[in-house]
C-alpha positions as CSV (number, residue, x, y, z in Angstrom):
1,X,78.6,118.9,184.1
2,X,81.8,118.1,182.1
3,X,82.3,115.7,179.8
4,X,85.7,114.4,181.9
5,X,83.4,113.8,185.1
6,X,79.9,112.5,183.9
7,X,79.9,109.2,182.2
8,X,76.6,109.8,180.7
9,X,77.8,112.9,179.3
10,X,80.7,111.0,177.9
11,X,78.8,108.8,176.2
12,X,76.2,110.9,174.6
13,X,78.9,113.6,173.4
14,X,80.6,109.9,172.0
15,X,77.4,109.0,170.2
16,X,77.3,112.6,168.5
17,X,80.4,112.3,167.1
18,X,80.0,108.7,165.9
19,X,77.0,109.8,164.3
20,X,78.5,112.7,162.6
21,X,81.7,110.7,161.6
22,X,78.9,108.3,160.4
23,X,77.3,110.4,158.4
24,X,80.4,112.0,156.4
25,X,81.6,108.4,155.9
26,X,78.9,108.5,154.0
27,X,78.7,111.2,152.2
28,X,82.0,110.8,151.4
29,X,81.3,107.2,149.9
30,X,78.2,108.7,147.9
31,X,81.0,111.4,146.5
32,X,83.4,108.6,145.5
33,X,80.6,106.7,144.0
34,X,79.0,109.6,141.8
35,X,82.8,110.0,140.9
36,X,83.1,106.4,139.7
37,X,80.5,106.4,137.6
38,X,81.5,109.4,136.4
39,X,85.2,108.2,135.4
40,X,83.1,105.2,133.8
41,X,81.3,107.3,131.4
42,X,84.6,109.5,130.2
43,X,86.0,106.2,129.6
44,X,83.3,105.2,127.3
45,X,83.3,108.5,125.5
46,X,87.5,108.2,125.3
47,X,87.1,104.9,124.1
48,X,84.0,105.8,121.8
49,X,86.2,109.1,120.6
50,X,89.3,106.4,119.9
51,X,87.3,104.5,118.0
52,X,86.6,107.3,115.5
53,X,89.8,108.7,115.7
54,X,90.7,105.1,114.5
55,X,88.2,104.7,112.1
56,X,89.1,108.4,110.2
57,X,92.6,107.4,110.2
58,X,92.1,104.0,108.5
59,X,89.4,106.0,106.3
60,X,92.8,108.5,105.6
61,X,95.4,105.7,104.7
62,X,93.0,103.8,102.5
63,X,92.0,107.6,100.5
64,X,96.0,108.0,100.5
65,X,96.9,104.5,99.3
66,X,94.1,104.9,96.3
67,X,95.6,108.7,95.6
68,X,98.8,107.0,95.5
69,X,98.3,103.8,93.1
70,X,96.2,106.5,90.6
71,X,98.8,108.9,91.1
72,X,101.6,106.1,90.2
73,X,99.2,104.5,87.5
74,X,98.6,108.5,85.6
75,X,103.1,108.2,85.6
76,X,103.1,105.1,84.4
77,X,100.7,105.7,81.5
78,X,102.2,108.7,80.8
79,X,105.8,107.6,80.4
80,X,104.7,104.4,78.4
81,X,103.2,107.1,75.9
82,X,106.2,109.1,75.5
83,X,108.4,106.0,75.4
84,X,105.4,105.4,72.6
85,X,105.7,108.8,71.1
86,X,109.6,108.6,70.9
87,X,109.5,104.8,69.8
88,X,107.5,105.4,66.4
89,X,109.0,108.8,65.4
90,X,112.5,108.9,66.3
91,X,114.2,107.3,63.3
């Protein structure tokens, strides 16, 4: 018998296919779960890499800014011992 002239046929071919839309409903909620939890832990290793992205580039500024004020300070000395130099033996 058809499908289009037996109702109990009808209804057990209906129940199939509910169960097998069921069951892909389902695996296709497990999928987007695994996947959430998935984009949750990149996020923490993004924010975990940021973090020491941040921290070497504060590291970086602070080692430039301490080049820069001995850099500035070894100028500083110097010229003030020329001016020195040029202050006691020019005449």
């Amino acid at each position: 018998m058809s499908e289009r002239t037996s109702l109990e046929t009808h209804v057990d071919l209906c129940e199939l296919r509910y169960r097998q839309l069921d069951d892909r409903m389902n695996r296709f909620e497990e999928r987007i779960d695994s996947i959430t939890v998935e984009l949750k832990e990149v996020k923490v290793e993004m924010q975990s890499g940021f973090d020491e992205i941040k921290k070497m580039l504060t590291a970086a500024k602070d080692e430039k800014f301490k080049t820069l004020v001995v850099t500035a300070g070894s100028i500083i000395v110097s010229l003030l011992g020329v001016l020195g130099y040029l202050i006691t033996h020019v005449k």
